[in-house]
C-alpha positions as CSV (number, residue, x, y, z in Angstrom):
1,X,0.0,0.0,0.0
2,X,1.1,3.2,-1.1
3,X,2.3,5.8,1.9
4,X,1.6,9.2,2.0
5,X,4.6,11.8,0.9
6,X,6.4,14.0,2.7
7,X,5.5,17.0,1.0
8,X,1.3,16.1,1.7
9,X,2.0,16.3,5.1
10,X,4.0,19.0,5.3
11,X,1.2,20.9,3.8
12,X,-1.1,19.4,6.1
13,X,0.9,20.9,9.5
14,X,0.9,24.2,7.9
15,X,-3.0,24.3,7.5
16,X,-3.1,23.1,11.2
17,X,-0.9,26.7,11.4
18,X,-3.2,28.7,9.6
19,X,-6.5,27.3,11.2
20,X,-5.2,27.9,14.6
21,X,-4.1,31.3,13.7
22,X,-7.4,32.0,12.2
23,X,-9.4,30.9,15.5
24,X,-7.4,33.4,17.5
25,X,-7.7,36.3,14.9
26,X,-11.6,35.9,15.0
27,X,-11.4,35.8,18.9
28,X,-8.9,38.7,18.8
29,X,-11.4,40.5,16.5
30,X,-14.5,40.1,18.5
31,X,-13.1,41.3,21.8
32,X,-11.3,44.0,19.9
33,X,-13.9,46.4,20.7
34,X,-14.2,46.7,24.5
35,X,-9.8,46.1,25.0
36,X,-6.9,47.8,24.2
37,X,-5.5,46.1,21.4
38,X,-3.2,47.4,19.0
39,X,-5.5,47.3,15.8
40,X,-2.2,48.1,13.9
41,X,-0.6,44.6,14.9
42,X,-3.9,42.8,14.5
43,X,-4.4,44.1,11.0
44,X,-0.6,43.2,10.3
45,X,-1.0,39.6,11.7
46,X,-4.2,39.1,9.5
47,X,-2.4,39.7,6.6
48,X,0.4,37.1,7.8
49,X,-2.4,34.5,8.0
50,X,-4.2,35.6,5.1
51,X,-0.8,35.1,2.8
52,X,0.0,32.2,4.6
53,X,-3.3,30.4,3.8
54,X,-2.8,31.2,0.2
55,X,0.9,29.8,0.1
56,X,-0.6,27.1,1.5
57,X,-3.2,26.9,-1.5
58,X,-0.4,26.5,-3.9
59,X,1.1,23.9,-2.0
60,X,-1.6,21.7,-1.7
61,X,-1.9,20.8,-5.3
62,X,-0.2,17.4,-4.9
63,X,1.0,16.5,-8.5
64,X,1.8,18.2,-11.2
65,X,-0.8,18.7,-14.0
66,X,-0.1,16.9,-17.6
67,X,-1.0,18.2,-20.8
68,X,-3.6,16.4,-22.9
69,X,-4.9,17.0,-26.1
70,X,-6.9,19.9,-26.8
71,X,-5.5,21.7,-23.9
72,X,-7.1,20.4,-21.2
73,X,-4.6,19.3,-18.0
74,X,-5.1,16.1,-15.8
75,X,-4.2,16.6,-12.4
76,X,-2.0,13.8,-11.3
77,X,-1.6,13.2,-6.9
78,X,2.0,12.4,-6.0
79,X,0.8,9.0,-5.0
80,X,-0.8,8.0,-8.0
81,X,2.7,8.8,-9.9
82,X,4.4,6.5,-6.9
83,X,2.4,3.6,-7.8
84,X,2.7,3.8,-11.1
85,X,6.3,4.2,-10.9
86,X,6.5,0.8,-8.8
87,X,4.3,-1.1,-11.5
88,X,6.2,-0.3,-14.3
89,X,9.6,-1.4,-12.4
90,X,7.8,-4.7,-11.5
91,X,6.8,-5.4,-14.9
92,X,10.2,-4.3,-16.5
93,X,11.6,-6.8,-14.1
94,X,9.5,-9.8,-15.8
95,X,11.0,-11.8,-18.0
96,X,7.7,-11.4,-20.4
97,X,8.9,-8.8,-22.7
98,X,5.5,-8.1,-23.6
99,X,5.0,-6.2,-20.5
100,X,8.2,-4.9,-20.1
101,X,8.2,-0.5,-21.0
102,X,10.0,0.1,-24.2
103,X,11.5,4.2,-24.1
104,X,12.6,3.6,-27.8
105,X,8.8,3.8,-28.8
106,X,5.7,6.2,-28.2
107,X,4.3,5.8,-25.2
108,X,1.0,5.6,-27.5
109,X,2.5,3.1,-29.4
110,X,0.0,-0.4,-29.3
111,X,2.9,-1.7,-26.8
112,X,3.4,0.4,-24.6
113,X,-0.5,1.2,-24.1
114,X,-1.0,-2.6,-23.5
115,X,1.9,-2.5,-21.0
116,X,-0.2,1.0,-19.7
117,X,-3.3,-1.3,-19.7
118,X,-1.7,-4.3,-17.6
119,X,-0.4,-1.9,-15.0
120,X,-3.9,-0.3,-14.8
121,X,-5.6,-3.5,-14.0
122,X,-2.9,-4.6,-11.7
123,X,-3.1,-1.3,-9.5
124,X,-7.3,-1.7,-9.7
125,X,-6.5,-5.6,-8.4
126,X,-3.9,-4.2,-5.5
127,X,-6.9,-1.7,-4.5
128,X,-9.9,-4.4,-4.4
129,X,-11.2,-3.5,-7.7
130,X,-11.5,-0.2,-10.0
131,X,-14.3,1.1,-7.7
132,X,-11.7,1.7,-4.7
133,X,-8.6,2.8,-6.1
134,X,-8.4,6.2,-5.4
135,X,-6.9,7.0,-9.3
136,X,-8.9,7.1,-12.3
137,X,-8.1,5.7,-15.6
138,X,-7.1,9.3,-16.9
139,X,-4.8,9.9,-14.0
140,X,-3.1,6.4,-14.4
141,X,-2.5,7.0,-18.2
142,X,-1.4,10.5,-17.6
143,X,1.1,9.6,-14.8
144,X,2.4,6.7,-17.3
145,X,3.3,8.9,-20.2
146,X,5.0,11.5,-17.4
147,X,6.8,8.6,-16.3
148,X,7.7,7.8,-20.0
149,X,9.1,11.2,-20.5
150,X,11.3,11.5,-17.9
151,X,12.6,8.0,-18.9
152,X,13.5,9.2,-22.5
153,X,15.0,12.3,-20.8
154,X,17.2,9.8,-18.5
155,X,18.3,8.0,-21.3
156,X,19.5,11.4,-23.2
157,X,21.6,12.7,-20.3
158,X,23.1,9.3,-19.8
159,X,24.0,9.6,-23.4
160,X,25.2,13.4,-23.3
161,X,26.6,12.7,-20.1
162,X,25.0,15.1,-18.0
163,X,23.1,12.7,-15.8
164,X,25.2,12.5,-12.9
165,X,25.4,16.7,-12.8
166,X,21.3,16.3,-13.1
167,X,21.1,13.9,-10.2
168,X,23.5,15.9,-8.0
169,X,20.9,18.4,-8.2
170,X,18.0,17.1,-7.4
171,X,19.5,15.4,-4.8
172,X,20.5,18.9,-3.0
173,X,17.0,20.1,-4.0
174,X,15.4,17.1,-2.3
175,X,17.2,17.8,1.3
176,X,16.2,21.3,0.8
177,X,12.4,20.2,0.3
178,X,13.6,17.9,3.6
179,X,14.6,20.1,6.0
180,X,11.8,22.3,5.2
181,X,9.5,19.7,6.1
182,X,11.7,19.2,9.2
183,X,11.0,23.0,10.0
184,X,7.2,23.0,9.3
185,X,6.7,20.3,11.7
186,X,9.1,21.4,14.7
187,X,7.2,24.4,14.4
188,X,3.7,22.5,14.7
189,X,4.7,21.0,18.0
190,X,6.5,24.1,19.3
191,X,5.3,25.5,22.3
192,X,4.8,29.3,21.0
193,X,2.0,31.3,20.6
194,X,-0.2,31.1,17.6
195,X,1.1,34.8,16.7
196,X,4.7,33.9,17.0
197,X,4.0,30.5,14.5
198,X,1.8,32.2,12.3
199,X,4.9,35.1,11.9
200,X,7.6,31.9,11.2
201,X,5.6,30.0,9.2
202,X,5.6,32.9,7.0
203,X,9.0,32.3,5.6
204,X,9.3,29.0,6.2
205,X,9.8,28.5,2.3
206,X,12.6,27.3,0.0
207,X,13.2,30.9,-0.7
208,X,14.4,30.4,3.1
209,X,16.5,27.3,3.1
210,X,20.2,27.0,2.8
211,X,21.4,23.9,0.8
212,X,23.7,21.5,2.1
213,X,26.3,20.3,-0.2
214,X,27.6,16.6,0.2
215,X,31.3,16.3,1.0
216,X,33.7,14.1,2.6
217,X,36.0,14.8,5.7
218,X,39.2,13.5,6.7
219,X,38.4,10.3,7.0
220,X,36.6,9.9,3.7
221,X,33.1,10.1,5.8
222,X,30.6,11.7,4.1
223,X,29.3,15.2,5.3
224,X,27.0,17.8,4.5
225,X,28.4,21.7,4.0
226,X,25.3,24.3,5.2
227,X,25.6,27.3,3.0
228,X,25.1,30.8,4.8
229,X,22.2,32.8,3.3
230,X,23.3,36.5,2.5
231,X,20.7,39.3,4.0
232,X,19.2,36.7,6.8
233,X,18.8,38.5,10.4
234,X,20.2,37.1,13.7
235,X,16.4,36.8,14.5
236,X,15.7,34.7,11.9
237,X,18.7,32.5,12.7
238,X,18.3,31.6,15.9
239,X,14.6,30.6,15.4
240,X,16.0,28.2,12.3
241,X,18.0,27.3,15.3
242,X,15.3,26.3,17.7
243,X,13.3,24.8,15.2
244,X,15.8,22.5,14.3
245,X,17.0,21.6,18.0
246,X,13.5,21.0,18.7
247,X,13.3,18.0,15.6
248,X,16.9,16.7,16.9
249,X,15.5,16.3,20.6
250,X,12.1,14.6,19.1
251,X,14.6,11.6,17.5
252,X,15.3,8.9,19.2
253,X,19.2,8.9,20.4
254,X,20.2,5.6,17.6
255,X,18.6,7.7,14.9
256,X,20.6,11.2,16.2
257,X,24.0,8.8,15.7
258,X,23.1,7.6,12.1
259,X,22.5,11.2,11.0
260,X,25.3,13.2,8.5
261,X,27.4,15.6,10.0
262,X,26.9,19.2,8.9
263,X,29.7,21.7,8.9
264,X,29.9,25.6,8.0
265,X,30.0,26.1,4.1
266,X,30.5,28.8,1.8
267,X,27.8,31.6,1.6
268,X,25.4,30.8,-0.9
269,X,25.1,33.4,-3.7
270,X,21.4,33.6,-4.1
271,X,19.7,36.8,-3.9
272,X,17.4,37.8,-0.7
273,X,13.7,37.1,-1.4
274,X,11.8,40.5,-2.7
275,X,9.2,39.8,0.4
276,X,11.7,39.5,3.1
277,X,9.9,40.9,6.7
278,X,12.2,43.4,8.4
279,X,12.6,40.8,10.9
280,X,14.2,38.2,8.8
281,X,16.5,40.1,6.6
282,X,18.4,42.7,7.5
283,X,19.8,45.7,5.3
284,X,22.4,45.6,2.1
């Protein structure tokens, strides 16, 4: 059975962010009246939640859509392209080369659409039938050619000889998208104030995360280098810092020892984001 990503339930702790954050501003807003709130702040930490909820939006497309004909776009969950991905390597495994993918052809080509076919009915048999697998026939189809593609495009690099500088990157982009998730759920169990999440989660994006670089120490161990990001306050730093103390402390100590060692790096040389708070960044 297929298990739910990381980057679904990432989205899912920062909507339990935003709903909190949304209870307290109604509460904040009906007693606003008869206290002595600042309506300045209260405005400003609307609009925190209101942008938040809307990052949140865009992340919670899970999949990415695919192009079909006449223009109209199938929108594919993460999963579905996970189980798909796992049927085709099963059938390439077989020894039946009639259900074993072939990149040299279309993926409309009558093989590869029986091969398309045989996965379908082998992910409706895993789920109990068509009626209970959560994927359609569209979305199975449209996650097979996507598959297909990035197949052919695997086979080019290998050929051009770029694919080890293409995996290297998506590799680092993939521990990025990691410790983010990291982050976002440290900060769901944190013991601040709805305010003080809502005001973090609010740059708790990859425009915000440093990339660790793998290297190798002394001993030939491997290692991770933590780029510095240019224009980031002390503020911000140290509550990257707590965040990330609070997930090391959650691990259980035999998990803590298997973990990569991170060391200082260079200073990364992307720009500041344009939407930096005056509390995260500080000036040129």
């Amino acid at each position: 059975m297929a298990e739910v990503s990381l980057s679904d339930r990432y989205v899912l702790l920062l909507n339990d962010v935003v709903n909190e954050n949304k209870a307290v501003r109604e509460k904040l807003e009906q007693t606003s009246a008869s206290t002595t709130i600042d309506q300045r702040a209260l405005k400003d930490l609307a609009n925190k939640v209101d942008n938040l909820d809307a990052k949140i939006s865009k992340l919670a497309e899970r999949g990415r859509p695919v192009r079909q004909t006449g223009g109209a776009r199938i929108q594919v969950p993460k999963m579905c392209s996970n189980d798909v991905r796992r049927k085709i390597k099963i059938l390439s495994e077989s020894l039946d080369d009639e259900v074993a993918l072939n990149i040299n052809e279309s993926s409309e080509s009558n093989h590869n659409l029986a091969v398309c076919q045989q996965l379908t009915n082998e992910l409706f048999l895993e789920y109990g039938g068509q009626e209970k697998c959560p994927w359609t026939c569209i979305q199975i189809k449209a996650a097979f050619k996507t598959y297909m593609k990035s197949k052919k495009a695997h086979a080019k690099r290998t050929l051009d000889g770029t694919n080890a500088a293409h995996v290297k990157k998506c590799r680092r982009s993939n521990r990025k998208r990691e410790k983010l998730g990291r982050r976002l759920s440290s900060l769901n169990s944190k013991d601040w104030t709805p305010e003080r999440k809502a005001k973090v989660a609010a740059v708790l994006t990859l425009d915000y995360i440093s990339s660790d670089e793998s290297d190798a120490d002394e001993e030939g161990k491997t290692v991770y280098a933590v780029k510095t990001l240019p224009g980031q306050s002390q503020n911000l730093k140290n509550k990257k810092k707590s965040l990330d103390k609070h997930h090391m402390e959650s691990l259980p100590a035999l998990v803590r020892r298997r973990l990569y060692l991170r060391k200082k790096g260079g200073v990364s040389l992307r720009p500041k984001p344009t939407d930096c708070p005056d509390w995260a960044c500080k000036d040129d």
